[in-house]
C-alpha positions, 0 to 999 in steps of 0.5 A: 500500500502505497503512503504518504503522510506529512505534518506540517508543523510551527515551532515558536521560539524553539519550544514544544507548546501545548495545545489548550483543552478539547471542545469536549471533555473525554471523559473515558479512561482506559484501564489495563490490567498490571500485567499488560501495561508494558505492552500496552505502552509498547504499542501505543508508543509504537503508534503514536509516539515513534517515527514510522517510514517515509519522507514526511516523518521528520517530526518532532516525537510529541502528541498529535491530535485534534481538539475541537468539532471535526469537519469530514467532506467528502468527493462526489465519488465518496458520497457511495461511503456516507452511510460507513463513515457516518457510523465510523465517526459515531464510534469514534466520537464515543472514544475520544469526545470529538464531535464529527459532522459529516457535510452536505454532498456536494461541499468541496474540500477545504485546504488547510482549513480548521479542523476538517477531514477531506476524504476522496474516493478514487476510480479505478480508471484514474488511480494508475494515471494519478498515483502511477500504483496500478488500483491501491491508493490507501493514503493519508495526509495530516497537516498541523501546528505545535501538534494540533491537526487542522487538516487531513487529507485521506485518499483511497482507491475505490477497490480498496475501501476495505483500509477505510479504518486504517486511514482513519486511525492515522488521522485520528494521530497515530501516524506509524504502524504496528508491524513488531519486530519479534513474534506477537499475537497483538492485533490491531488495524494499523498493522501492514496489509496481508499479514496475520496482525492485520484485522478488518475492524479497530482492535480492543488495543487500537481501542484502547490506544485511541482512548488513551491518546485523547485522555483529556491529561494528554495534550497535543504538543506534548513531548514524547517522554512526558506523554508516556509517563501520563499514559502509564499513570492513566491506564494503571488506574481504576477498573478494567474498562475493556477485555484487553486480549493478552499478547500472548493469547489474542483473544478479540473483544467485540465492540 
């Protein structure tokens, strides 16, 4: 699968700034049990946090993340997935505490807008003359500034709708995949095309590492170092709120 991601990014005075507090307070909190933590926090760093492959991911290791009502537009093309996104969306709102709104047919894309996700449906006629890929375009682009995203441009080809889920946890913030060096059984929907750890829907610990990256104790700018010893206070604290499935002995919680 072909990617390309770019974070444009705004440095002021050399220093990390962090962003002020989402529009809508998160009030979920993620819990993993002792024993799981470290590789929870191995996962979600891997995610998150760690630069991943390509020209545009010369950034900052700090927190990216939206704040605030988030706008998704859709090409002419794109119309076919409205019912799909609308309810990925839903979902998403109840993890993280974003409002989406999904715009009227027909709204053009905005460039570099605030808070918007463009998405574009390619024909199968046009991807190899466009992206010089033959049919799979799966791509996703976030545009931002001291860690907050502003805009994100999402491209698929339209026999591939199937990375839908995939494109939309990288612009949700978690730019790198899951694609671990030794043997695992962690899944998750961020990891390569056609290998055993890819699965079709958000994992319990894709889930879980969405809840945790808008846990309103984690700020967008944040630093990499800071972020990881809020998210080990956040997931080691109160109740199980998720079957998270061993890395050991995957075992997939319906959500």
């Amino acid at each position: 699968m072909r990617r390309n991601r770019r974070f444009s990014l705004l440095l002021l005075t050399g220093l990390l700034a962090a962003s002020g507090p989402a529009a809508a307070e998160n009030t979920v909190e993620p819990t993993v049990p002792s024993r799981l933590a470290p590789s929870f926090i191995e996962f979600f760093d891997t995610l998150a946090l760690t630069a991943d492959f390509g020209p545009f991911n010369r950034r900052p290791a700090w927190v990216r993340k939206w704040n605030g009502p988030v706008t998704v537009t859709l090409s002419a093309p794109a119309e076919k997935l409205r019912g799909e996104i609308e309810r990925l969306t839903r979902r998403v709102s109840r993890w993280t505490g974003l409002a989406f709104s999904v715009a009227a047919p027909g709204t053009r894309p905005i460039a570099d807008g605030s808070n918007v996700i463009n998405i574009r449906l390619i024909p199968q006629s046009d991807t190899g003359a466009t992206f010089s890929s033959g049919d799979i375009v799966c791509q996703t682009e976030t545009h931002g500034m001291g860690g907050a995203l502003h805009t994100g441009y999402m491209v698929i080809s339209e026999r591939y709708v199937d990375c839908l889920k995939h494109e939309f946890m990288h612009v949700l913030g978690f730019d790198s995949h899951w694609r671990p060096a030794g043997r695992t059984n962690i899944r998750s929907v961020l990891a390569l095309r056609d290998t055993e750890m890819r699965t079709a829907d958000f994992s319990s610990w894709d889930i879980l590492a969405i809840q945790l990256l808008y846990n309103q104790r984690i700020h967008a700018g944040m630093p990499r170092g800071r972020s990881l010893v809020i998210a080990n206070e956040v997931i080691r604290r109160g109740p199980q709120r998720a079957a998270l499935p061993s890395p050991n002995g995957f075992r997939q919680t319906n959500w």
